[in-house]
C-alpha positions, -999 to 999 in steps of 0.1 A, spaced: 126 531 -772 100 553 -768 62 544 -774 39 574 -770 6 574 -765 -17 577 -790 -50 590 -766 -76 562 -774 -73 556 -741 -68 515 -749 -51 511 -714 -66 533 -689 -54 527 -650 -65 538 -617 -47 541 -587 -52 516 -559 -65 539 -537 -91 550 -554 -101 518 -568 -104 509 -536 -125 534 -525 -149 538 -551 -159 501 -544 -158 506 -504 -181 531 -509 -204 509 -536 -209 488 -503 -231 493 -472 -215 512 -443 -215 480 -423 -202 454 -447 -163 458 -440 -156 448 -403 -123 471 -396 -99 459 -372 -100 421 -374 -66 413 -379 -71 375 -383 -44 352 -366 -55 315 -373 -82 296 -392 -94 256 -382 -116 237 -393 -153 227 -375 -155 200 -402 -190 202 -427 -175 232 -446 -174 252 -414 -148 271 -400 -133 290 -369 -114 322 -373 -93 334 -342 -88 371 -345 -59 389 -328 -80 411 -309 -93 374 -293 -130 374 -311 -141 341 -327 -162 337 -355 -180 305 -373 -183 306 -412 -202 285 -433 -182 297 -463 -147 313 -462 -131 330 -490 -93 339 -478 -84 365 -497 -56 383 -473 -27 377 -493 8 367 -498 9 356 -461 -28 342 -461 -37 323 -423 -64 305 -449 -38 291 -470 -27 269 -448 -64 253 -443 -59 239 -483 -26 239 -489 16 231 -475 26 258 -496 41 288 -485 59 322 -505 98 315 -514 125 347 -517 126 349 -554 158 370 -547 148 403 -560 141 435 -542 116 464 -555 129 494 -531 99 521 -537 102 558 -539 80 591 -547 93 620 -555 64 654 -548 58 678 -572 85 668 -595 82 689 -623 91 718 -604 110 704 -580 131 677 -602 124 684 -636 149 663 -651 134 633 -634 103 647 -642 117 645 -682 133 609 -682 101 595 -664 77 615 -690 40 615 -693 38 576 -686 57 546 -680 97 545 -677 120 514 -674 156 517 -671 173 484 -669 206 461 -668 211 424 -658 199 424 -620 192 459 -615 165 485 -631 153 517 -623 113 519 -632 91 553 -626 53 561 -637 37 596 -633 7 599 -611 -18 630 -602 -2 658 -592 29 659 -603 44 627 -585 69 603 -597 61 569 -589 95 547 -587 105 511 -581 140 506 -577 148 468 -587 177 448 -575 190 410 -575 205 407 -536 205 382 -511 180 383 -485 207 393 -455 216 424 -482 185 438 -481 178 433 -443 212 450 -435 194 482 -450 183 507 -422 156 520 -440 147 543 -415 178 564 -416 168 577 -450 201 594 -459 224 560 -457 196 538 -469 192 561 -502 231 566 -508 233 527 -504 207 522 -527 221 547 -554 253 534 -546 245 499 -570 236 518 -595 270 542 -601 277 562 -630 240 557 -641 220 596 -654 212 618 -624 181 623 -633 174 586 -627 200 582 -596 174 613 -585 139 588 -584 167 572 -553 180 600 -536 157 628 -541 125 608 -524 102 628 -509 92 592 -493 105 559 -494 130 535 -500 103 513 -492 113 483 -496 89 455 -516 110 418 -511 96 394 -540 83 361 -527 65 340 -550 43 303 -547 49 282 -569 38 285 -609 9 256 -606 3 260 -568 -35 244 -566 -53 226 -540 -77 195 -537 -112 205 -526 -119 213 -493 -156 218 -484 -166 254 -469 -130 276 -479 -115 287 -511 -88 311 -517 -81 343 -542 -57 368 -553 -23 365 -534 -30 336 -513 -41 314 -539 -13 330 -566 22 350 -554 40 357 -582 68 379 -592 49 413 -602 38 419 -639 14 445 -636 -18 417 -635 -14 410 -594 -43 433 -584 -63 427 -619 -62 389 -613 -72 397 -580 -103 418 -590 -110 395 -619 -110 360 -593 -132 379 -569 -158 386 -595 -155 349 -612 -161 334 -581 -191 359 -570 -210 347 -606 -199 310 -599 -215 314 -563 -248 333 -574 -256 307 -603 -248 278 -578 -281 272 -569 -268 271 -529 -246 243 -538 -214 258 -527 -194 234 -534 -200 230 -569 -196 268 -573 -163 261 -552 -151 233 -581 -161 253 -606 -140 281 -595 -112 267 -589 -107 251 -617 -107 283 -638 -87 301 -614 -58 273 -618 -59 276 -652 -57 312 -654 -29 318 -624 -10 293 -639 -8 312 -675 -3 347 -656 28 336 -633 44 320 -663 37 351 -679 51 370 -649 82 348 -648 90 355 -685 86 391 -681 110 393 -654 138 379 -672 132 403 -700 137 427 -671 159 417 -656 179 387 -670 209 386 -694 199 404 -719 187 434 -703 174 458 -713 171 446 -754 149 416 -747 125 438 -735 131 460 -763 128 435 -789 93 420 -772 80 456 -776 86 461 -811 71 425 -814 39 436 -792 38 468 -820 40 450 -848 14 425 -842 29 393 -833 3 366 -819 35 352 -793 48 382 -781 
């Protein structure tokens, strides 16, 4: 299936970096405090906290927003729950001027978005500036499969990789063997679907810590979109925190709960049984206009 773009630009995308950039650079020079690897949060009681830094410095909030993902040492101040091995590994590659250098690759990935897929395994690629190819190689392996990986040693790690995916086109195989960097590798863990918290005065979570899921292209959007919802609920608050807190949350559970359900669906399509046409088939659904697809 191939879906072309039709240059209305309805679904424009950044890169990360940059994103993050321009918005570092919408800030003061001295608002983002570098090298404060956090390494435990407690709690003072009356909404205030203590945050123990790795490089030993303490510091007292009055409010906390923990917003340092997957692994979050905020989560734990709201919430028992912690990320689960959803058993699926993204290894990443990027393959350097491509068009020259692996123009087939270059071909198959195209001027956007490429998914290659089978039950358990895919191989997906985007283009990015400057004639890179941007791939994710997908595979359903135990934990101890993907640790016994020396990713370091390029050459074996690559040839193990491409190894799973035998008699598939070179010019996919390629996005494995032909990295310029990588294999990478990106192990999926996940919270659970509903994971939500009672009220806890002084702290509240976004993003990653407050939503793993399996990735669906809407990690780093949700992530954008809670820290903005909570920003608004904060500056109409009228300094009661709390409130803004309550009314947060309860948003941000409704809406992380929709978008890993989402997520969840999307990766059987991916991935799952009927690999690749269920993906297909929601496609043509998406095209056609159907309000469920």
């Amino acid at each position: 299936m191939d879906n072309p773009d039709d240059g209305k630009g309805r679904r424009p995308e950044v890169q990360r970096g940059e994103l993050r950039r321009i918005l570092l650079e919408s800030l003061p020079e001295d608002a983002v405090r570098w090298g404060h690897k956090l390494s435990s949060a407690r709690s003072l009681g009356e909404g205030r906290h203590e945050l123990i830094f790795a490089d030993g410095q303490l510091v007292t909030t009055d409010l906390l927003i923990g917003a340092d993902g997957a692994w979050s040492k905020v989560r734990p101040l709201l919430s028992d729950a912690t990320p689960t091995y959803t058993g699926l590994v993204f290894f990443e590659t990027w393959l350097n001027d491509a068009d020259v250098r692996h123009p087939d690759s270059a071909q198959a990935v195209g001027g956007g978005s490429m998914f290659a897929l089978a039950p358990g395994k895919g191989i997906t690629a985007h283009r990015e500036p400057n004639g890179v190819l941007h791939a994710y190689i997908a595979l359903q392996r135990p934990k101890a499969w993907v640790d016994s990986i020396e990713v370091s040693d390029r050459a074996s790690a690559t040839s193990r990789i491409a190894a799973e995916f035998e008699g598939w086109a070179p010019s996919l195989t390629a996005l494995i063997t032909g990295c310029d960097v990588g294999p990478v590798p990106r192990i999926i863990y996940t919270l659970p679907e509903t994971h939500r918290w009672s009220r806890v005065p002084g702290v509240t979570l976004l993003g990653d810590a407050a939503h793993l899921m399996v990735p669906s292209g809407e990690g780093a959007n949700l992530a954008i979109y809670d820290g903005a919802e909570l920003g608004k609920s904060i500056a109409a608050s009228s300094g009661d925190i709390d409130a803004a807190l309550l009314s947060y949350e309860k948003e941000l559970f409704a809406r992380s709960t929709r978008a890993a359900a989402e997520a969840s669906k999307l990766t059987m399509l991916l991935f799952g049984e009927t690999a690749p046409h269920g993906l297909i088939e929601a496609f043509e659904q998406k095209l056609l206009g159907n309000p469920n697809s």
